[in-house]
C-alpha positions as CSV (number, residue, x, y, z in Angstrom):
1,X,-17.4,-10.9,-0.6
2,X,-19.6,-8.8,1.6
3,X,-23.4,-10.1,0.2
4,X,-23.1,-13.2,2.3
5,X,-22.7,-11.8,5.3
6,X,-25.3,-9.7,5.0
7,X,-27.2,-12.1,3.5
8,X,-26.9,-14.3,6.6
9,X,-27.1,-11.5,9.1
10,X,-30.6,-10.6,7.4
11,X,-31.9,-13.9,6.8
12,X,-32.1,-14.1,3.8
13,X,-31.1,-15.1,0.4
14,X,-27.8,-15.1,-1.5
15,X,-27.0,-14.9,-5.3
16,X,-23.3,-14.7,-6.9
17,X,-23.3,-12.6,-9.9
18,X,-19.5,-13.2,-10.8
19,X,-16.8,-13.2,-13.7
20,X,-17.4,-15.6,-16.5
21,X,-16.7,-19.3,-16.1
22,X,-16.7,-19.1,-12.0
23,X,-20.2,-20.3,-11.5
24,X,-21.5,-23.9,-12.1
25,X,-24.5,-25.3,-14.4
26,X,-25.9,-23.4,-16.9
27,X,-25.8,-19.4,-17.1
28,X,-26.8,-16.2,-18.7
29,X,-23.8,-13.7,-19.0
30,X,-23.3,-10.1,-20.2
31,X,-20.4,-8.3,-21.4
32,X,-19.8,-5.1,-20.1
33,X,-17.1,-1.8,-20.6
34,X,-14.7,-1.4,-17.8
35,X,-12.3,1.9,-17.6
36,X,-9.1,-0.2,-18.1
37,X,-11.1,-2.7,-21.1
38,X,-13.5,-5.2,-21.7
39,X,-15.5,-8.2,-18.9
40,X,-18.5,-10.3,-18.6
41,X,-20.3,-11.4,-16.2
42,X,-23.0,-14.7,-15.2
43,X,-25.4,-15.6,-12.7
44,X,-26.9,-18.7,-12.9
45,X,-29.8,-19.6,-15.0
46,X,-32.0,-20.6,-12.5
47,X,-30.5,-18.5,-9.6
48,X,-33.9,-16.2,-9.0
49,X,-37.6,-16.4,-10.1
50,X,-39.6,-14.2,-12.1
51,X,-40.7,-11.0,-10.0
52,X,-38.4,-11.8,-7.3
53,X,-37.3,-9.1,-5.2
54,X,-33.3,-8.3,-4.9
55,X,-30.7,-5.9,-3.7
56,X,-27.3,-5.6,-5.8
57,X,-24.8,-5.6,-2.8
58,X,-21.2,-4.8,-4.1
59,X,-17.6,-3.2,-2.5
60,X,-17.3,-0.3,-4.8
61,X,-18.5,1.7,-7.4
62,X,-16.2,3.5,-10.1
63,X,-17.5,3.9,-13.7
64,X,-20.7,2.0,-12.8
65,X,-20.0,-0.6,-15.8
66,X,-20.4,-3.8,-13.2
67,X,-23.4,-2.6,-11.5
68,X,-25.0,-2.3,-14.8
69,X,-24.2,-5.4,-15.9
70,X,-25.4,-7.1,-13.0
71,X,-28.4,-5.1,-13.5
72,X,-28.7,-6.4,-17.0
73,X,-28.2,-10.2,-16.0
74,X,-31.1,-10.0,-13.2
75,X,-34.1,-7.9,-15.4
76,X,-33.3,-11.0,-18.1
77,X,-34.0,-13.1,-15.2
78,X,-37.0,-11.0,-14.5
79,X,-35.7,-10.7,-11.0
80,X,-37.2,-7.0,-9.7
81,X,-34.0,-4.7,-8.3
82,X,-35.2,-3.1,-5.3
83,X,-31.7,-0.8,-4.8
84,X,-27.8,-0.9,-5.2
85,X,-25.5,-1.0,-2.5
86,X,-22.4,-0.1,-2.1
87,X,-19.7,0.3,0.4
88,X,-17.7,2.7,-1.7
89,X,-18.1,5.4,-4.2
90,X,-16.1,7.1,-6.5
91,X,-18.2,10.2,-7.1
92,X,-15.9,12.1,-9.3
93,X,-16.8,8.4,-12.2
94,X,-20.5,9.4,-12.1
95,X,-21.1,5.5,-11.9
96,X,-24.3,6.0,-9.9
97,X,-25.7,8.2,-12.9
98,X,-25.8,5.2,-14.9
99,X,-28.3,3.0,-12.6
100,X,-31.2,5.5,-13.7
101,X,-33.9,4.9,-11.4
102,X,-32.8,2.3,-9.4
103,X,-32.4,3.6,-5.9
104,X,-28.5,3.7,-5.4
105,X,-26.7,4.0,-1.6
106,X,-22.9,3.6,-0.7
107,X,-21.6,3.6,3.2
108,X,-18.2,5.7,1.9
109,X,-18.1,8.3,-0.5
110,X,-14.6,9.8,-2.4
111,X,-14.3,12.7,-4.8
């Protein structure tokens, strides 16, 4: 996990957005299309209010299916998504393409 570190480092908050059944209390989930099959995803219910501002931090970005999904658990949420990080891209997967307008950024970047 990188978002708590930076979390901490920044000051500020930290939500896990992880694979179903890892997260306690009540949660919303999504399934989602990976390039080797099928996952879902939760956050917790209550984990961010309505119009709160966040920043999807994750290690890599391949097809774009998990960013999405995470994407999709936080506007049900009604959390606002300021940008997606990431520390590495696969840019030959076009995952980025899939975030629309969200603003995207990734630290490495592999064809």
């Amino acid at each position: 996990l990188i978002g708590p570190p930076l979390a901490q480092r920044l000051g500020i908050g930290f939500v896990p957005i992880r694979k179903k059944g890892k997260l306690p209390g009540p949660t919303e989930s999504v399934s989602y299309t990976l390039e080797y099959g099928k996952a879902e995803l939760e956050i917790q219910s209550d984990a961010v209010e309505q119009g709160q501002k966040v920043v999807v931090v994750d290690d890599l970005l391949a097809t774009g299916g998990t960013m999405c999904a995470a994407g999709e658990l936080l506007k049900r949420l009604k959390a606002e998504i300021l940008e997606c990080l990431v520390v590495i891209e696969l840019k030959s997967l076009k995952g980025s393409e899939k975030l629309k307008s969200i603003p995207f950024y990734s630290l490495l970047q592999y064809d």
